[in-house]
mmJSON file of the N, C-alpha and C atoms, coordinates in Angstrom:
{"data_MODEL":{"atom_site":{
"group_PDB":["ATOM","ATOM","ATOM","ATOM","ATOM","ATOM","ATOM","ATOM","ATOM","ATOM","ATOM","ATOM","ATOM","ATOM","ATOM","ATOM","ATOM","ATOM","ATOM","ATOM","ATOM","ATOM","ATOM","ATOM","ATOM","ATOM","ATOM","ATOM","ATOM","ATOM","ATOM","ATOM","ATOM","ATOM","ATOM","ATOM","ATOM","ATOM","ATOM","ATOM","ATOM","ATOM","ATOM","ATOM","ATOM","ATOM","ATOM","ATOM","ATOM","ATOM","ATOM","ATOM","ATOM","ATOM","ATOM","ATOM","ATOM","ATOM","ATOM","ATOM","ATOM","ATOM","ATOM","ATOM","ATOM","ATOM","ATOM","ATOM","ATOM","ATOM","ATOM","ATOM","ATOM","ATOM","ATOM","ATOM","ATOM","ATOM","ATOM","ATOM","ATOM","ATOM","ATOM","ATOM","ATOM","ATOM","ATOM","ATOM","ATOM","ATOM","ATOM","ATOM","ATOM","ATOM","ATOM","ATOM","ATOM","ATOM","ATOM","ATOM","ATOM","ATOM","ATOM","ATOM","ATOM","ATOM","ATOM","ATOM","ATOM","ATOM","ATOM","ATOM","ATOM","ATOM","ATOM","ATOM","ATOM","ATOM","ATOM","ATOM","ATOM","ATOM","ATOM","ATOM","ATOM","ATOM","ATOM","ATOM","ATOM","ATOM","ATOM","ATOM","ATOM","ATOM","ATOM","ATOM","ATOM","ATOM","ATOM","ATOM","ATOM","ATOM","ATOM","ATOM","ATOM","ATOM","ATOM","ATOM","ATOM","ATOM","ATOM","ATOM","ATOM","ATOM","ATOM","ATOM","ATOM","ATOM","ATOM","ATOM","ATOM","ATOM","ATOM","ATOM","ATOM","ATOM","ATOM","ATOM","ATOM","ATOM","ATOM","ATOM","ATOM","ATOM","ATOM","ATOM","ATOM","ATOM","ATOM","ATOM","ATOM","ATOM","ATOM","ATOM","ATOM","ATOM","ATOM","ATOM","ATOM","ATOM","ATOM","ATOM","ATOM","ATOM","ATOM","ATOM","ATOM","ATOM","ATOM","ATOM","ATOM","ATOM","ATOM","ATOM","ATOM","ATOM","ATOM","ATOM","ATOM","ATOM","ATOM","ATOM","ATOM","ATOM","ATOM","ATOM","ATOM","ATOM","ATOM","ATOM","ATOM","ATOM"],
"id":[1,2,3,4,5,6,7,8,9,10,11,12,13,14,15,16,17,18,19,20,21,22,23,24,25,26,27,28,29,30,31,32,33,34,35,36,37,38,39,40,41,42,43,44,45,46,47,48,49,50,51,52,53,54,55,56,57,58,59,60,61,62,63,64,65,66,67,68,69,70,71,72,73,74,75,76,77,78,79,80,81,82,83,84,85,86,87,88,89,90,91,92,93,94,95,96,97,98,99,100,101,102,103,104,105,106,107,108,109,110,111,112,113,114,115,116,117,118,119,120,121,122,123,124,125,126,127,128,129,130,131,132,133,134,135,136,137,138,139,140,141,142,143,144,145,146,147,148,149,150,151,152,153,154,155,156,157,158,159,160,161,162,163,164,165,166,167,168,169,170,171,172,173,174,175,176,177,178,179,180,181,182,183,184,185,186,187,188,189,190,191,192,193,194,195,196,197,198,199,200,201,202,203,204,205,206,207,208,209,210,211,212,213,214,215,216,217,218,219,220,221,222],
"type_symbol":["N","C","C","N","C","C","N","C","C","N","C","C","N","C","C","N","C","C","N","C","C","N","C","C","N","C","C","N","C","C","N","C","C","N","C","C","N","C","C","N","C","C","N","C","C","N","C","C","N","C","C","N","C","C","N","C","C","N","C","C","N","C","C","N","C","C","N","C","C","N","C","C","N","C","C","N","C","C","N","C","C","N","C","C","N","C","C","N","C","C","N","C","C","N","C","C","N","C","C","N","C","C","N","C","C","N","C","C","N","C","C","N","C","C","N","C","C","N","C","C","N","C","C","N","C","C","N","C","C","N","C","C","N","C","C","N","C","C","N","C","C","N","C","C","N","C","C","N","C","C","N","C","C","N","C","C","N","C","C","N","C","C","N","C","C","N","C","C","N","C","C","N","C","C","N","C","C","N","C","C","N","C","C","N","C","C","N","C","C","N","C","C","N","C","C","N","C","C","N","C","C","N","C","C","N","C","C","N","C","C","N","C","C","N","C","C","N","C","C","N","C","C"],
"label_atom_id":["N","CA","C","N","CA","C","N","CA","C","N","CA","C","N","CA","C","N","CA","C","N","CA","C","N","CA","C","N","CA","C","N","CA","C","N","CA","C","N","CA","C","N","CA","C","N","CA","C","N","CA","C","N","CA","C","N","CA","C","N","CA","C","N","CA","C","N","CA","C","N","CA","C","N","CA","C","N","CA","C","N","CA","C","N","CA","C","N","CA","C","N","CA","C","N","CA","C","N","CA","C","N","CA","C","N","CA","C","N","CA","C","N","CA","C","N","CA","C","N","CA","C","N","CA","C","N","CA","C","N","CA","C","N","CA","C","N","CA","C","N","CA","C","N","CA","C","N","CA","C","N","CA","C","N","CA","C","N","CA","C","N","CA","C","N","CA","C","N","CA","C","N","CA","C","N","CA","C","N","CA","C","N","CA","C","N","CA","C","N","CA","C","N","CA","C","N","CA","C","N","CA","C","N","CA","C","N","CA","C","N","CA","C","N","CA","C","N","CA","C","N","CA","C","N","CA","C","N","CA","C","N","CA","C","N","CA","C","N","CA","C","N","CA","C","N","CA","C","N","CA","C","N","CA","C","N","CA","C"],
"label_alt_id":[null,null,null,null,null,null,null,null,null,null,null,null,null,null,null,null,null,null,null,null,null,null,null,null,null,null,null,null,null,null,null,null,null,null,null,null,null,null,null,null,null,null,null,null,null,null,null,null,null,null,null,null,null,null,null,null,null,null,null,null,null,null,null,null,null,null,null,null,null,null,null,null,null,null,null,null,null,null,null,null,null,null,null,null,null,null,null,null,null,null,null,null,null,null,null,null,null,null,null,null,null,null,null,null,null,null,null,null,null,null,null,null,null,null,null,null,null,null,null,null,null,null,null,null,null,null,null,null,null,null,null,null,null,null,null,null,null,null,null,null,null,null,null,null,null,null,null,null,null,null,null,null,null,null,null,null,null,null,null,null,null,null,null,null,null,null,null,null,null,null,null,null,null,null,null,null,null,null,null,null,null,null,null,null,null,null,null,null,null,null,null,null,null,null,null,null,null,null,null,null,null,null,null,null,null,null,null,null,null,null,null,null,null,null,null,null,null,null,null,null,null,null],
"label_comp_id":["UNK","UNK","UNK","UNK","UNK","UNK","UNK","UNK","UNK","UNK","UNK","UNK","UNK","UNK","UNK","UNK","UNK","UNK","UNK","UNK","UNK","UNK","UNK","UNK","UNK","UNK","UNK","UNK","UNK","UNK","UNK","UNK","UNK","UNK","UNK","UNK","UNK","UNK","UNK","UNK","UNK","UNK","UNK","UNK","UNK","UNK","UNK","UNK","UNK","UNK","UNK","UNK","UNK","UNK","UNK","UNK","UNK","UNK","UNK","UNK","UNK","UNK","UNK","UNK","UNK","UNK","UNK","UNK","UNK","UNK","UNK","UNK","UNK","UNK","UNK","UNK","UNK","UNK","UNK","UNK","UNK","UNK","UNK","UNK","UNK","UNK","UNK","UNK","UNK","UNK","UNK","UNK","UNK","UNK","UNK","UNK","UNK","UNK","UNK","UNK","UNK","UNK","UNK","UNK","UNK","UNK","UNK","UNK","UNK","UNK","UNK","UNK","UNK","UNK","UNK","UNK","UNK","UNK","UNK","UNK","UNK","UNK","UNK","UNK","UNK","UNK","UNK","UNK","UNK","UNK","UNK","UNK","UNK","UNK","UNK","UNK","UNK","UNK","UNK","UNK","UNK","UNK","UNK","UNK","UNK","UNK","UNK","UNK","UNK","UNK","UNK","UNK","UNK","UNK","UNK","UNK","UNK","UNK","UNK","UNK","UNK","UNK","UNK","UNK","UNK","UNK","UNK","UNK","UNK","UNK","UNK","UNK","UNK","UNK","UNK","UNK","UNK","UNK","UNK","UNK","UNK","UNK","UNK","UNK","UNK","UNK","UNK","UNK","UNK","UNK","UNK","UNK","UNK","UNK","UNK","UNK","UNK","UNK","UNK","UNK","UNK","UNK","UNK","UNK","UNK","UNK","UNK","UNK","UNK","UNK","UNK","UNK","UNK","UNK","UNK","UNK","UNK","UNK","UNK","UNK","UNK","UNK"],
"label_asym_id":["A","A","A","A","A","A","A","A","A","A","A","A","A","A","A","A","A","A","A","A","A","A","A","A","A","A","A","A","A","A","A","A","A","A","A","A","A","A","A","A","A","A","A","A","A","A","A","A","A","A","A","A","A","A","A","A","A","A","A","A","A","A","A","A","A","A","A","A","A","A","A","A","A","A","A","A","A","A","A","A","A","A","A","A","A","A","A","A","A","A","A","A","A","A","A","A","A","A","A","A","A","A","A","A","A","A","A","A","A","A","A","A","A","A","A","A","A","A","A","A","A","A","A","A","A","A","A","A","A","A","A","A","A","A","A","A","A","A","A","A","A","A","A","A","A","A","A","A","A","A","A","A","A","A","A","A","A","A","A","A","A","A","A","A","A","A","A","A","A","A","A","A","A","A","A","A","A","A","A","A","A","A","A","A","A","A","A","A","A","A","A","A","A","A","A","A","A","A","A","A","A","A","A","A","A","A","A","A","A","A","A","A","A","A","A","A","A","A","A","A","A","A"],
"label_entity_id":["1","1","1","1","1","1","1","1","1","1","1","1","1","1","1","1","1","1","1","1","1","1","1","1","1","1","1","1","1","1","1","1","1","1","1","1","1","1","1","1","1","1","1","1","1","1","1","1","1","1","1","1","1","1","1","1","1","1","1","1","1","1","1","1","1","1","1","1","1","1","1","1","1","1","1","1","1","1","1","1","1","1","1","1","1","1","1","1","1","1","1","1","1","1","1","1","1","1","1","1","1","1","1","1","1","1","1","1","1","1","1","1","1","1","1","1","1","1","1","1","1","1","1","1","1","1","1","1","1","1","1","1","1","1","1","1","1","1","1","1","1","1","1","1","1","1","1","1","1","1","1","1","1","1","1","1","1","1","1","1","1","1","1","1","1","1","1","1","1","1","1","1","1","1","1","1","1","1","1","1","1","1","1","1","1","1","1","1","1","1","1","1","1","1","1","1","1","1","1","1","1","1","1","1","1","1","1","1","1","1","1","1","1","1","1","1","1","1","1","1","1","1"],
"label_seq_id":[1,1,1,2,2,2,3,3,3,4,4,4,5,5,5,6,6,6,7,7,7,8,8,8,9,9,9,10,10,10,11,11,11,12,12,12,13,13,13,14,14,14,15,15,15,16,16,16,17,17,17,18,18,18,19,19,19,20,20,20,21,21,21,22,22,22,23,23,23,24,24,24,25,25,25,26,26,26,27,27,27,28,28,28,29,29,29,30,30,30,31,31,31,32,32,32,33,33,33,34,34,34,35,35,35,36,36,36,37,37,37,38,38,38,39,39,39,40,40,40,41,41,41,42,42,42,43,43,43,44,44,44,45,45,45,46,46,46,47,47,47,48,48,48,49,49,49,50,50,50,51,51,51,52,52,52,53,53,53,54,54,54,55,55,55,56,56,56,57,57,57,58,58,58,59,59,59,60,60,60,61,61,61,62,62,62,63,63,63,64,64,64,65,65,65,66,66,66,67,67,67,68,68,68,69,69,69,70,70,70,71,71,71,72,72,72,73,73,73,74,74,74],
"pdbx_PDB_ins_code":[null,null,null,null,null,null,null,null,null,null,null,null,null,null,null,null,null,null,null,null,null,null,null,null,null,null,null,null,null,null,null,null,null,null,null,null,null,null,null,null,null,null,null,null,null,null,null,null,null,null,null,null,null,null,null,null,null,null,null,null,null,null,null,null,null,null,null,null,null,null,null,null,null,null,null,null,null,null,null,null,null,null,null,null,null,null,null,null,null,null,null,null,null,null,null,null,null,null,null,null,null,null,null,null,null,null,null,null,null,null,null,null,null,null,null,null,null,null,null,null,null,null,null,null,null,null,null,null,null,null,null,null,null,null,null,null,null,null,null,null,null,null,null,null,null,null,null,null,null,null,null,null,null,null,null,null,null,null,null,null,null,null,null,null,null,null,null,null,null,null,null,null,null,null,null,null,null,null,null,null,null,null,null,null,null,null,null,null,null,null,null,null,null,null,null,null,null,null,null,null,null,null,null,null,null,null,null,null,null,null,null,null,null,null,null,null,null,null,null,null,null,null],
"Cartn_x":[6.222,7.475,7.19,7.615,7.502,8.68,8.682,9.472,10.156,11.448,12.254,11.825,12.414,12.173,12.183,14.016,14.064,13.626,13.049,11.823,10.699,9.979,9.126,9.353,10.011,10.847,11.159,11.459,11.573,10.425,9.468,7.991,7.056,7.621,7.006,7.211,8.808,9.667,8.961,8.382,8.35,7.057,5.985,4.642,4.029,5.44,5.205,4.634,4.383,3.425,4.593,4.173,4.698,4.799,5.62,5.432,3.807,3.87,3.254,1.63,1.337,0.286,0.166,1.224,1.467,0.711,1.298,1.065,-0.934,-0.894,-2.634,-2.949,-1.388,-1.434,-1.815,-2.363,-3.013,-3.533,-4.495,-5.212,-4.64,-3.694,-3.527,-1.881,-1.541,-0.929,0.476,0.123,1.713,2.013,1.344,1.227,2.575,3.377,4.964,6.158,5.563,6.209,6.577,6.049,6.121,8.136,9.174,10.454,10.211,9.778,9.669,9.083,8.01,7.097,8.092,8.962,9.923,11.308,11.51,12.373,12.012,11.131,10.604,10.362,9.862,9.834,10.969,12.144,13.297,13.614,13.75,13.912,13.2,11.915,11.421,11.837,12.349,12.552,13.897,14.688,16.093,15.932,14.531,14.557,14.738,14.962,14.682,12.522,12.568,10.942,10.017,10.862,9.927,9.552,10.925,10.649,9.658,9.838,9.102,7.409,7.503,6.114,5.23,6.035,5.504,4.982,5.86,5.759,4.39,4.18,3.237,1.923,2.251,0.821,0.151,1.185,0.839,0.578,1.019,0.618,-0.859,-1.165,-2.182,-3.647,-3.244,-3.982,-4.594,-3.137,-3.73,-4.411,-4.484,-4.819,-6.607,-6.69,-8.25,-8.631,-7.956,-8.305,-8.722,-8.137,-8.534,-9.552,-9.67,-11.462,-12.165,-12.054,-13.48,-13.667,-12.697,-12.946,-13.629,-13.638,-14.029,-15.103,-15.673,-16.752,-18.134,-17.158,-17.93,-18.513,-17.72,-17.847,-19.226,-19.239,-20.423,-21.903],
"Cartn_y":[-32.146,-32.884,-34.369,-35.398,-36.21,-37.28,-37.927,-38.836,-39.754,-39.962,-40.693,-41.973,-43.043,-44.835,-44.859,-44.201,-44.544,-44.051,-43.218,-42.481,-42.935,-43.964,-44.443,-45.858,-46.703,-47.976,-47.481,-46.218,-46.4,-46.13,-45.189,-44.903,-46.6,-47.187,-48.462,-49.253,-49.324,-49.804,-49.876,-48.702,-48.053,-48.132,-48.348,-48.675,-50.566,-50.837,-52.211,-52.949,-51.87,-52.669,-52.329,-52.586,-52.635,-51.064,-50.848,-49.387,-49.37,-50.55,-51.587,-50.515,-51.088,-51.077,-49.842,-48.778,-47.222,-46.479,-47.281,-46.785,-46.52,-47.94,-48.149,-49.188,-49.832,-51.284,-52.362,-52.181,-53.445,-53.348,-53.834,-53.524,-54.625,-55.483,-56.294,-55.653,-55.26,-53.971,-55.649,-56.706,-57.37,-58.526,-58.249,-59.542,-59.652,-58.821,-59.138,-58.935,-59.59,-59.904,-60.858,-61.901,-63.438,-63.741,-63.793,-64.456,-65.33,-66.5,-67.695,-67.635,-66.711,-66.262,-65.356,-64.56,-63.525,-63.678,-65.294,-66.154,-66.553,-67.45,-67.87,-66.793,-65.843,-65.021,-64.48,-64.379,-63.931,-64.976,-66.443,-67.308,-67.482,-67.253,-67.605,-65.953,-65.108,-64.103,-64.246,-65.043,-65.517,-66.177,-66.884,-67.883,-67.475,-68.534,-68.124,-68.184,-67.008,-67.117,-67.785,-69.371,-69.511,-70.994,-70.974,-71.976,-71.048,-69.66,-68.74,-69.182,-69.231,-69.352,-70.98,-71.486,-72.799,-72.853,-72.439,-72.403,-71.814,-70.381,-70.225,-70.419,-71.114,-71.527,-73.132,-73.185,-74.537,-74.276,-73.069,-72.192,-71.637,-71.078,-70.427,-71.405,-73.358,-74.366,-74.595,-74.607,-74.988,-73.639,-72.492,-71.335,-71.722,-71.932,-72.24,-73.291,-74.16,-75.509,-75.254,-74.613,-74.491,-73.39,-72.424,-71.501,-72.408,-73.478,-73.888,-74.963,-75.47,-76.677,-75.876,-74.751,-73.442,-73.242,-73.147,-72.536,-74.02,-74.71,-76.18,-76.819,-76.401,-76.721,-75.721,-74.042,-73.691,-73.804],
"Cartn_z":[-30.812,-30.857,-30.618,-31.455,-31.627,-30.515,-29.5,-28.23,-29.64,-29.161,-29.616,-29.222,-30.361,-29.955,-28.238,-28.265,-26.996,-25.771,-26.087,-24.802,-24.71,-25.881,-26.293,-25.063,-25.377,-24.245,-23.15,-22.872,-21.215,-20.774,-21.434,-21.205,-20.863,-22.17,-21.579,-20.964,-20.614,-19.161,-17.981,-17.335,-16.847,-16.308,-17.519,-17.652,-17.632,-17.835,-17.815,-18.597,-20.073,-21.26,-22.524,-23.948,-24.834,-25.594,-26.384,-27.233,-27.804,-28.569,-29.63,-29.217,-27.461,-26.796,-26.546,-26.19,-26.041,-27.516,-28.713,-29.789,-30.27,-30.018,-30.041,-31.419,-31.143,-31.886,-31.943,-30.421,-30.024,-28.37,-28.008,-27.257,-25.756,-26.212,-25.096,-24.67,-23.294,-23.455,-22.846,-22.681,-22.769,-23.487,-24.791,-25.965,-25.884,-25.917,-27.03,-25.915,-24.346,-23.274,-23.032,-23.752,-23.805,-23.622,-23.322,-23.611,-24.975,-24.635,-25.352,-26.749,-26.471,-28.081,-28.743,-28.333,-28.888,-29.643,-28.411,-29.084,-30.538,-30.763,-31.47,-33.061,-32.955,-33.974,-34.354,-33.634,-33.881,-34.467,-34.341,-35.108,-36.508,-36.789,-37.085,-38.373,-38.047,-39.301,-39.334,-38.822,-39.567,-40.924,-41.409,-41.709,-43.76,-44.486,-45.615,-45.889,-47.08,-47.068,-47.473,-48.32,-48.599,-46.907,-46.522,-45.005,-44.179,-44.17,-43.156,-43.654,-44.846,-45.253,-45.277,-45.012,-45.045,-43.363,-42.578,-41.053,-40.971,-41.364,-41.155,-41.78,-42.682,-43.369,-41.973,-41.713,-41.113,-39.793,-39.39,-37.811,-38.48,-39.336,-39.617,-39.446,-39.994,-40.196,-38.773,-37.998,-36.198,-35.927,-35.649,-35.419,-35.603,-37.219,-37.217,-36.708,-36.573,-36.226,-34.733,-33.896,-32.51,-32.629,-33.045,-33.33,-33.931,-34.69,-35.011,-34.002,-33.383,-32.286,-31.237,-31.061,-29.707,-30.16,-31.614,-31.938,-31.838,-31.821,-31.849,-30.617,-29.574,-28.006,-27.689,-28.29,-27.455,-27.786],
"occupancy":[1.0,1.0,1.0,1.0,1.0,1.0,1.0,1.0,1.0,1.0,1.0,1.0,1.0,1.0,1.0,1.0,1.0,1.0,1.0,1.0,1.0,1.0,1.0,1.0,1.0,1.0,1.0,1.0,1.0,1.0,1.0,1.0,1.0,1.0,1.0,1.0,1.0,1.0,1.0,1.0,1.0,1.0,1.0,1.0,1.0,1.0,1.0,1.0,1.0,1.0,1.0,1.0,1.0,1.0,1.0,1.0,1.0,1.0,1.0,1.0,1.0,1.0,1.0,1.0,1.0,1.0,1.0,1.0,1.0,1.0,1.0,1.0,1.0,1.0,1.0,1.0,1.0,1.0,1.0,1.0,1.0,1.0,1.0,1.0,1.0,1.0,1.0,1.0,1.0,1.0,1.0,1.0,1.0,1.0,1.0,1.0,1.0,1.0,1.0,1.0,1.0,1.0,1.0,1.0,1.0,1.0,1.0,1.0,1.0,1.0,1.0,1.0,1.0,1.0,1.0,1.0,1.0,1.0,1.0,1.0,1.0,1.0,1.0,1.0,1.0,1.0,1.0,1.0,1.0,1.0,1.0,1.0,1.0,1.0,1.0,1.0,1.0,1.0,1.0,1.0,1.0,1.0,1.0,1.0,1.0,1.0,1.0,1.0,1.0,1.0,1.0,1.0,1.0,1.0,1.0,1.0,1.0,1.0,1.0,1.0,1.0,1.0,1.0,1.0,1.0,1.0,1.0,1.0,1.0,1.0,1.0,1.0,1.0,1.0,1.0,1.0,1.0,1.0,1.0,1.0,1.0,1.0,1.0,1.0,1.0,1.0,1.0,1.0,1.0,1.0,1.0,1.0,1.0,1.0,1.0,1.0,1.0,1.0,1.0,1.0,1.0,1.0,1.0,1.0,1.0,1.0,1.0,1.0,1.0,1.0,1.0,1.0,1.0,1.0,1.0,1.0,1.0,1.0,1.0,1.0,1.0,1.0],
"B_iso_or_equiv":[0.0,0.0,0.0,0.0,0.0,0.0,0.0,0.0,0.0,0.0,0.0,0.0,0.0,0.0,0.0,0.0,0.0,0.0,0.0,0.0,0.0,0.0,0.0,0.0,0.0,0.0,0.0,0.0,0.0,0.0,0.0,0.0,0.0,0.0,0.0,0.0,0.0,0.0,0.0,0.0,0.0,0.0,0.0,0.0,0.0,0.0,0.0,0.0,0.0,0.0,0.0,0.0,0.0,0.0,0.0,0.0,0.0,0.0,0.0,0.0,0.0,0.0,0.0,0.0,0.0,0.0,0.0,0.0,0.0,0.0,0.0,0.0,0.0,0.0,0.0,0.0,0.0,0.0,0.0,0.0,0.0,0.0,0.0,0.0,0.0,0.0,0.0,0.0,0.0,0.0,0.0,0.0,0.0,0.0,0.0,0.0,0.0,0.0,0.0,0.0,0.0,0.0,0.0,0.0,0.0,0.0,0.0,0.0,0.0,0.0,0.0,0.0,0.0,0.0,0.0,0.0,0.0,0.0,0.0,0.0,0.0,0.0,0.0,0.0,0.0,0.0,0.0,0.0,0.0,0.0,0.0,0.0,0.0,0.0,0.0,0.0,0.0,0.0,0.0,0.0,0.0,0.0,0.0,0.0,0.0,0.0,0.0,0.0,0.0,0.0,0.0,0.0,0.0,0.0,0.0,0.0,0.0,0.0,0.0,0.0,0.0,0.0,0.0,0.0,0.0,0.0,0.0,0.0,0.0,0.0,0.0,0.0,0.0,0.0,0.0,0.0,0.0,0.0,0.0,0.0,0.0,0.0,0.0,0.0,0.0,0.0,0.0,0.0,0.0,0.0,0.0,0.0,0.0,0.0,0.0,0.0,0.0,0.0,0.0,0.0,0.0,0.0,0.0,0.0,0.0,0.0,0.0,0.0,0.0,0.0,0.0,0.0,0.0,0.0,0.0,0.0,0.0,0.0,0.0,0.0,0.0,0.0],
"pdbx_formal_charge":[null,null,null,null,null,null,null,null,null,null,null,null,null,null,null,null,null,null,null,null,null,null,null,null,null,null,null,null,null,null,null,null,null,null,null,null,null,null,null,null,null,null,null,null,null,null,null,null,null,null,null,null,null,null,null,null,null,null,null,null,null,null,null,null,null,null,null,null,null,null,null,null,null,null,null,null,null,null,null,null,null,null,null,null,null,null,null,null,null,null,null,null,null,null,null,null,null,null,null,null,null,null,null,null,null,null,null,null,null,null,null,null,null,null,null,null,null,null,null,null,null,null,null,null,null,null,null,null,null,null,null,null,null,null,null,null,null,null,null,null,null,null,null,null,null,null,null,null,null,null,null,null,null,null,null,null,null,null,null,null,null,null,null,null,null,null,null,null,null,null,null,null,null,null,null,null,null,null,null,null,null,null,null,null,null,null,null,null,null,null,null,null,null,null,null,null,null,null,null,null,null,null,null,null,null,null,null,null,null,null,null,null,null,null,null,null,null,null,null,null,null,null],
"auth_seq_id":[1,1,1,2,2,2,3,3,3,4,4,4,5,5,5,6,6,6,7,7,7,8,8,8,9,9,9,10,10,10,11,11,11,12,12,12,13,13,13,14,14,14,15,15,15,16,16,16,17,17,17,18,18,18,19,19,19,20,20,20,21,21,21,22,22,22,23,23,23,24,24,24,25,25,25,26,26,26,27,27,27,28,28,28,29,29,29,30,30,30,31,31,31,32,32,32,33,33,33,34,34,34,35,35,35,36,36,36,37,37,37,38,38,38,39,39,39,40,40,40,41,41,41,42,42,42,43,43,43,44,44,44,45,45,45,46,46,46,47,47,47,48,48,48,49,49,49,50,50,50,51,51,51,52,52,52,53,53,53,54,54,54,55,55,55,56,56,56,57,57,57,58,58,58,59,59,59,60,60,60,61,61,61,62,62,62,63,63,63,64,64,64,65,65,65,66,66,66,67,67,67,68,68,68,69,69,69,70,70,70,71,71,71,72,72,72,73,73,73,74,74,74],
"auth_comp_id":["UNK","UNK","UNK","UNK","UNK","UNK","UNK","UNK","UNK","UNK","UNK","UNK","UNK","UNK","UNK","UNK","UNK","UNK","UNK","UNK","UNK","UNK","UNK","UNK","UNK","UNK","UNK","UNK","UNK","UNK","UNK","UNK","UNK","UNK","UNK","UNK","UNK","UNK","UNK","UNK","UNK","UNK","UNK","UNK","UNK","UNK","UNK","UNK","UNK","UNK","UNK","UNK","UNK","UNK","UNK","UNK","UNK","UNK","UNK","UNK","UNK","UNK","UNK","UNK","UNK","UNK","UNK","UNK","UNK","UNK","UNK","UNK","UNK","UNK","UNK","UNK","UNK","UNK","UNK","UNK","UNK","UNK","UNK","UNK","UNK","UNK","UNK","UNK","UNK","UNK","UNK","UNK","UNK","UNK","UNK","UNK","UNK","UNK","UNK","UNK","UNK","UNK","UNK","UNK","UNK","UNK","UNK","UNK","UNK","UNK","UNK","UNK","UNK","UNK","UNK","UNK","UNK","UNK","UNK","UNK","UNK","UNK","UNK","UNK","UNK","UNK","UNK","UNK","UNK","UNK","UNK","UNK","UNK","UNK","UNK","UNK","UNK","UNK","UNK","UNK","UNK","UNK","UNK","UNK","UNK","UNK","UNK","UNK","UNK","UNK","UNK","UNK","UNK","UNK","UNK","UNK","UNK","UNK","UNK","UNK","UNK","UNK","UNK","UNK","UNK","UNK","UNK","UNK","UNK","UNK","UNK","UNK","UNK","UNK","UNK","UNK","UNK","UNK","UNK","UNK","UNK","UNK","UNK","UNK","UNK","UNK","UNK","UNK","UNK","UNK","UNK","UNK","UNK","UNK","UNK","UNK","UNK","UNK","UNK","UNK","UNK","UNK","UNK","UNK","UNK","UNK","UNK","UNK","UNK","UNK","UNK","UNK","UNK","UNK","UNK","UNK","UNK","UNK","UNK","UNK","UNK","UNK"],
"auth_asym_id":["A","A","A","A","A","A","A","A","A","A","A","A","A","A","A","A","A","A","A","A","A","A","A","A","A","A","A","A","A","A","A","A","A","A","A","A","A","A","A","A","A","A","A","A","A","A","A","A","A","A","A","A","A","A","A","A","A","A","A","A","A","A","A","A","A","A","A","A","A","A","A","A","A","A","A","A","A","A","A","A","A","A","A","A","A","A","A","A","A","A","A","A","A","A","A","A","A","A","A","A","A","A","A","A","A","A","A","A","A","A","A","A","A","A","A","A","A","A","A","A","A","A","A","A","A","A","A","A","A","A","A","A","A","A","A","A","A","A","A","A","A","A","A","A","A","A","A","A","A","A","A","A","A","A","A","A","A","A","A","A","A","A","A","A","A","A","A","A","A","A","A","A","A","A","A","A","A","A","A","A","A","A","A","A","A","A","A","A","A","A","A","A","A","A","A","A","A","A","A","A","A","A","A","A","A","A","A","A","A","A","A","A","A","A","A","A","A","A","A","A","A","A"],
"auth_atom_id":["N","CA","C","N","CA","C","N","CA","C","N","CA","C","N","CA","C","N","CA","C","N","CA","C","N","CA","C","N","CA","C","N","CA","C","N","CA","C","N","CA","C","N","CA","C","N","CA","C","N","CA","C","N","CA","C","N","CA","C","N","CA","C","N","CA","C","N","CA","C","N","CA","C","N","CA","C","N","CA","C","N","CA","C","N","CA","C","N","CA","C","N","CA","C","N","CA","C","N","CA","C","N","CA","C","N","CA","C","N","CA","C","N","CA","C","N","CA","C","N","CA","C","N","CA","C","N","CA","C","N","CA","C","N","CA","C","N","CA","C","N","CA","C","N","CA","C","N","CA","C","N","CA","C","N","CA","C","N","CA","C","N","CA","C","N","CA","C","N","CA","C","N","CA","C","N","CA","C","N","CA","C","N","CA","C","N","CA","C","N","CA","C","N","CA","C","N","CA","C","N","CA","C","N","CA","C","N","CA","C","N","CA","C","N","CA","C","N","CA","C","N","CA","C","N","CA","C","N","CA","C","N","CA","C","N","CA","C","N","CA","C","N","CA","C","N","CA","C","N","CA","C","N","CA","C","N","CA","C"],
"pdbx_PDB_model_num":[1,1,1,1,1,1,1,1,1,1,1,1,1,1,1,1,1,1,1,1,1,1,1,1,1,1,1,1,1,1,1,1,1,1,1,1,1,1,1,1,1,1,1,1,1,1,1,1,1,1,1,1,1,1,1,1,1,1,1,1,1,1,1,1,1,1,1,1,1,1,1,1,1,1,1,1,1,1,1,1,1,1,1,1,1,1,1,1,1,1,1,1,1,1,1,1,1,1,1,1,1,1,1,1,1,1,1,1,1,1,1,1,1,1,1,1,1,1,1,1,1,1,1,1,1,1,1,1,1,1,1,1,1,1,1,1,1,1,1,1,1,1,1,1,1,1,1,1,1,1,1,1,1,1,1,1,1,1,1,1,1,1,1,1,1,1,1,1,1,1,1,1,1,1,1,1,1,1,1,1,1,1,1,1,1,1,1,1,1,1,1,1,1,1,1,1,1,1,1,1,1,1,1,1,1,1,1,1,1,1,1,1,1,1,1,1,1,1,1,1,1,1]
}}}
């Protein structure tokens, strides 16, 4: 028998980590705990796609830009 969504959320209520992290979606068990980061993506999928896509092409630019500045420091 397969736990409902919502047995799934109080399980992780409860546990203090994400479904996401319950599931084995991701290994950092409170990525998608952030308030502010959650805000943000909720905003950020209101958006029309081709604004969504410009955002993130230009999040994607800084993203590398700080790994190769990291990869450069060691």
């Amino acid at each position: 028998m397969t736990p409902s969504i919502n047995v799934a959320k109080n399980i992780s209520n409860h546990l203090n980590t994400t479904v996401g992290y319950l599931l084995g979606e991701t290994d950092k068990a409170d990525l998608f705990k952030d308030p502010g980061m959650l805000q943000r993506l909720a905003e950020l999928d209101k958006m029309e796609n081709t604004e969504k896509n410009h955002i993130l092409h230009v999040l994607d630019g800084f993203i590398k830009s700080v790994k190769l500045k990291n990869i450069a420091a060691l």
